[in-house]
C-alpha positions in Angstrom: 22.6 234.7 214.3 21.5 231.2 215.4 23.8 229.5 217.3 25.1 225.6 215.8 25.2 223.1 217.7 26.8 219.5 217.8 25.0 217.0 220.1 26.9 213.5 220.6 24.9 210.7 222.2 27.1 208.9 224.1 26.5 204.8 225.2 29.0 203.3 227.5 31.4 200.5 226.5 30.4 197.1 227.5 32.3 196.1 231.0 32.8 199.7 232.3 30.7 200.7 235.2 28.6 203.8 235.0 30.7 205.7 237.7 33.9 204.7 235.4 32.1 205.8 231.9 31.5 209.1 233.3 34.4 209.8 235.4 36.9 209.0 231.8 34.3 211.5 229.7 35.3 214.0 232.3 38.9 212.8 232.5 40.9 212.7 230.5 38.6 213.2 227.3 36.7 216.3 228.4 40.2 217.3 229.6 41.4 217.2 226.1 38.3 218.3 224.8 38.9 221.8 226.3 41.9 222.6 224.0 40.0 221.7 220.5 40.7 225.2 219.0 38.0 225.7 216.5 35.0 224.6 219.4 32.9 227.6 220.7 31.9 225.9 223.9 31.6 222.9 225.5 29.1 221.1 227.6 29.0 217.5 228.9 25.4 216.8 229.9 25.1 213.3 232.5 22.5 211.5 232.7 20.9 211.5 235.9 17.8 209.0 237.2 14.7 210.4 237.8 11.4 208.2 238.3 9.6 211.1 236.1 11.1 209.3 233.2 10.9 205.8 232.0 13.6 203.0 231.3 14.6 204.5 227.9 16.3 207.4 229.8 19.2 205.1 230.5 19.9 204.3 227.1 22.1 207.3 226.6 24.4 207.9 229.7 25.9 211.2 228.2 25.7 213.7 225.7 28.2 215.8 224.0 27.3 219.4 223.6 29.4 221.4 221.2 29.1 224.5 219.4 30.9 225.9 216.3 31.5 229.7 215.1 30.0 228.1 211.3 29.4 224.7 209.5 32.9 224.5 208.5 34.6 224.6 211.9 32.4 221.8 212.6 32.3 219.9 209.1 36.4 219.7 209.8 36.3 219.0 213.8 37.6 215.2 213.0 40.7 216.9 211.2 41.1 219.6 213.8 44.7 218.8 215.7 43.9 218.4 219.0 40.3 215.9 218.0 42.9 213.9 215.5 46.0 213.3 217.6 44.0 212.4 220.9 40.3 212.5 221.0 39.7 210.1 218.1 41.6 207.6 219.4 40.4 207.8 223.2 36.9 207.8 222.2 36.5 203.8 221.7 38.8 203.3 224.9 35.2 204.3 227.0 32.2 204.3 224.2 30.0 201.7 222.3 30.6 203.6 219.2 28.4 201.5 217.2 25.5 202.6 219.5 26.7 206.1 219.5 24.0 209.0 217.4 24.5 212.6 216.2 22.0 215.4 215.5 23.6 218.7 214.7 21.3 221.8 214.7 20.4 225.6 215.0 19.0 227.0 218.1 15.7 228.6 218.2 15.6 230.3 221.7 12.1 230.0 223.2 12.7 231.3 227.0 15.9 232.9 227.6 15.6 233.3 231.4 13.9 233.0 234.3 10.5 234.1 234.5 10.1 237.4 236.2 7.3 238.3 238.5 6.7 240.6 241.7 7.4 237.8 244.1 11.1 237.0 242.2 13.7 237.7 244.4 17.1 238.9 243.2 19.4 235.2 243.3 16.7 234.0 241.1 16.4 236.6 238.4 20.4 236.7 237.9 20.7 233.4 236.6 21.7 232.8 232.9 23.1 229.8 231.6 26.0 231.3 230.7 26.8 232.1 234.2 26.5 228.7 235.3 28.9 226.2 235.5 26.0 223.3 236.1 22.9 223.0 235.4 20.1 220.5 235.7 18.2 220.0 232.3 15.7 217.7 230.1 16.9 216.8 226.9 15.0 215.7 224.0 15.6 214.0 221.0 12.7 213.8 218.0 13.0 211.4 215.2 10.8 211.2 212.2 7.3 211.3 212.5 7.2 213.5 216.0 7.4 216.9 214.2 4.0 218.0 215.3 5.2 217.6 219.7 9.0 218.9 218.5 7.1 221.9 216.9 3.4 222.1 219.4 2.4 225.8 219.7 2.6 225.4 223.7 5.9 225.1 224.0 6.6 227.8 225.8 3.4 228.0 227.7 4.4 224.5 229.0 8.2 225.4 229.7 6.8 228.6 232.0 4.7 226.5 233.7 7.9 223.9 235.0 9.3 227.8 235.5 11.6 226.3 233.1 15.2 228.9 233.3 15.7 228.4 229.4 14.0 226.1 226.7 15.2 225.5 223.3 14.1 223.6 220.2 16.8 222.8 217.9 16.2 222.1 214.1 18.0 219.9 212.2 20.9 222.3 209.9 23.4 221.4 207.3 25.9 219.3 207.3 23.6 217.0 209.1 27.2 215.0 209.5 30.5 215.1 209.9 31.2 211.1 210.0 31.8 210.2 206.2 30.3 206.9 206.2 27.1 208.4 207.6 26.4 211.0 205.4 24.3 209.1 202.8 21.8 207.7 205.7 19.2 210.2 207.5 19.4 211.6 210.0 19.4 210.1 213.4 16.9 212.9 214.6 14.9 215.7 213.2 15.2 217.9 216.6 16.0 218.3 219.9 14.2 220.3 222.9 16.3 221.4 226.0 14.5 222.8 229.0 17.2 224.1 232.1 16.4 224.4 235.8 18.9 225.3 238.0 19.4 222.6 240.1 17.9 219.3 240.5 15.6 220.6 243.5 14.6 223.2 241.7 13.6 220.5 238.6 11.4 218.4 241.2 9.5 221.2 242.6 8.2 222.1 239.2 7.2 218.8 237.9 5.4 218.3 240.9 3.5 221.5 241.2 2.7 221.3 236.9 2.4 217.9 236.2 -0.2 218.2 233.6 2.8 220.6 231.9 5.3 217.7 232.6 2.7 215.0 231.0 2.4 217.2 228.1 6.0 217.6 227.3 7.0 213.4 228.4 4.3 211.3 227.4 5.3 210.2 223.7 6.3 207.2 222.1 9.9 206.1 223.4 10.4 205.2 219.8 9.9 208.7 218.5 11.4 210.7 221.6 14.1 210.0 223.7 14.2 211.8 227.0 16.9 212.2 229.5 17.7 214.2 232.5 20.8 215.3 232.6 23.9 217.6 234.6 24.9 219.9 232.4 28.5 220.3 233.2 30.4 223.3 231.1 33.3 222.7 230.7 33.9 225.8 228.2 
């Protein structure tokens, strides 16, 4: 069963430093966040600078990673108790909502762990994402027009060549909404590509010994992908 997943691009509120944007999306909302009862899991992903990426990877400072059990659960997440009573109404106290986008999808699981080999020693084959509170990862969002790099047939040659710990491409799945005064308009993107490492090191040593891989992967149009890296922080 594919797993549904809920990604919230966040943009800060005018007048709020980056260190205060991020420190009130861990606290008190991502707080709160943790007691939504019909969420699967939960995982704030924020953005961190890297001179890999250009200019546009500031444009989103955080994303919202949920997941649901099925499309109702998440359909009915702005009517769930906890998200009505407190999250709705401390979202505009730290975000540009205006500015914020939404892509919901399925998961299509391209490498699922570390690559194995003779030389891999034992703390490196026991990671799983699961296991991991953080994570460093590249996030990418696709809007119309880039389905041929969302979809290439190399993807996972060029995600074992970063020795990328997990990559997944994420297509778009129905509702492709929850906000009612969005659901006549199209979507905001048509997919999404996640690539983990475990750490930040770890992310820097394999650009720089595959950059031809990382090239491959980075080099589009800002206006039809928009990459971040990111801490994934998970929270559930």
């Amino acid at each position: 069963m594919s797993t549904r997943k809920m990604f919230g691009l966040m943009v800060r509120k005018p007048g709020l430093t980056k260190q205060e944007f991020q420190d009130h999306y861990r606290h008190p909302h991502g707080t709160m966040g943790l007691l939504i009862t019909t969420m699967r899991s939960y995982v704030q992903s924020h953005q961190i600078d890297t001179e890999k990426l250009g200019e546009t990877q500031h444009v989103y400072e955080a994303i919202a990673e949920l997941t649901f059990e099925n499309a109702e659960d998440m359909a009915n997440v702005r009517e769930e108790h906890v998200m009505s009573r407190f999250h709705n109404f401390d979202e505009p106290k730290f975000l540009d909502m205006g500015k914020t986008r939404l892509f919901i999808g399925d998961e299509d699981v391209l490498i699922s762990g570390p690559v194995i080999s003779e030389q891999s020693e034992w703390p490196e084959t026991a990671w799983r994402l699961d296991n991991r509170p953080c994570s460093v990862k590249l996030l990418q969002f696709f809007r119309a027009g880039a389905e041929d790099e969302l979809t290439r047939s190399d993807n996972i040659e060029l995600g074992k060549q970063l020795n990328a710990h997990r990559m997944v491409i994420n297509h778009p799945a129905q509702p492709h909404t929850f906000i009612k005064s969005r659901i006549d308009r199209a979507p905001d993107f048509i997919g999404a590509r996640e690539i983990w490492w475990p750490t930040q090191t770890d992310f820097n040593k394999a650009v720089e010994a595959a950059p031809d891989a990382w090239n491959a992967l980075t080099r589009q149009p800002a206006d039809k992908v928009h990459s971040l890296l990111a801490n994934a922080e998970r929270f559930r």
